[in-house]
N, C-alpha and C positions, 0 to 999 in steps of 0.2 A: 262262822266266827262270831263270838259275843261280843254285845256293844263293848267297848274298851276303855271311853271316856264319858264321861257325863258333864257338862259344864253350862253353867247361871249366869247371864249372864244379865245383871243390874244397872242402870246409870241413875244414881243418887246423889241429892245435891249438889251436881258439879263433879262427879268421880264416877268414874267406870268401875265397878266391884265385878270381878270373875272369882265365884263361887264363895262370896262375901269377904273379899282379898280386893282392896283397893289396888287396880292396875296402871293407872294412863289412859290411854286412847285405845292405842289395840290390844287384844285378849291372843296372848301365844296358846293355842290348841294343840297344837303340837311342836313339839320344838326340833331345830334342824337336830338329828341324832339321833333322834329316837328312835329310829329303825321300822318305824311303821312302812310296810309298801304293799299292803292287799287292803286299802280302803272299800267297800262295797257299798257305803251310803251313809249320808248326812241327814238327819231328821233335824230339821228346824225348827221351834214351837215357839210362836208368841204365847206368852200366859198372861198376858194381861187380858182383864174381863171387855174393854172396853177402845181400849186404842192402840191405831196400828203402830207397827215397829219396821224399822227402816235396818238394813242389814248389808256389810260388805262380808264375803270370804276370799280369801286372797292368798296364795303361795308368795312366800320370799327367801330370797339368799340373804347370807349375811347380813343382817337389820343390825346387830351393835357394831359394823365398820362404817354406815353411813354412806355405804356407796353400792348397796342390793340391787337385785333385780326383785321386780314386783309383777305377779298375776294374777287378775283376779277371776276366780272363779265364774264369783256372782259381785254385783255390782248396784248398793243403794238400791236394791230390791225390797218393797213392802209386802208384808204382810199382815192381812187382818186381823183384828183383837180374833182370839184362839182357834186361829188355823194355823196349821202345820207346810212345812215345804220340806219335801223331799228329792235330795239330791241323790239320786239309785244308778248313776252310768257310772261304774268302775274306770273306766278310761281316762276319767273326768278327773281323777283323781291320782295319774300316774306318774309321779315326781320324784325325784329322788330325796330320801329322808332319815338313809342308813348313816352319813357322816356329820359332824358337823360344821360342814361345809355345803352340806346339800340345803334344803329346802324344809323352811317350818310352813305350818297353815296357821293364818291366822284369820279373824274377826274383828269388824269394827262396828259398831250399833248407835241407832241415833239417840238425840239427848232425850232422857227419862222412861229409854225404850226397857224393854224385861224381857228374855226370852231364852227359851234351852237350847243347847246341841248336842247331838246323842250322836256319836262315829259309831259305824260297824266296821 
């Protein structure tokens, strides 16, 4: 399966920008519906030359009713200025994503962090 998303993600002056789209706090990667369910790996890339970046991934149910369920994958995990983390355990990723009512993945990055995520 080819990588299927590609996403930027920036905190600039006070704004989380995913893929130069000013968002909020968290970055929806995938959103609950979308029908994704054979994930095989998360590549994470800090791209900054110099400082690390701080990272949550996290599944949730309904985020616009205010009363979700939340899990995080990975959790306020650092990574050094331009190394990569890779999440490769298919399992790790087995959620329901077909409805929308299942489960989106999301991202949240520390402040002035910069960094990619590549789904397969």
């Amino acid at each position: 399966m080819a990588a299927i998303k590609r996403h930027s993600i920036t905190f600039v002056s006070s704004a989380l920008l995913h893929n130069g789209v000013a968002t909020g706090v968290d970055v929806e990667l995938l959103f609950p519906g979308d029908g994704v369910n054979n994930i095989n790996s998360i590549l994470i890339t800090n791209t900054q030359a110099t400082a690390d970046v701080t990272v949550s991934l996290f599944i949730q149910d309904s985020p616009e009713t205010g009363s979700s369920k939340t899990f995080f994958l990975i959790n306020l995990v650092v990574i050094p200025a331009g190394v990569s983390l890779l999440l490769n355990e298919p399992s790790m990723f087995s959620f329901s994503n077909s409805s929308s009512t299942g489960f989106g993945l999301y991202a949240t990055v520390g402040s002035s962090d910069t960094l990619d995520i590549l789904i397969n």
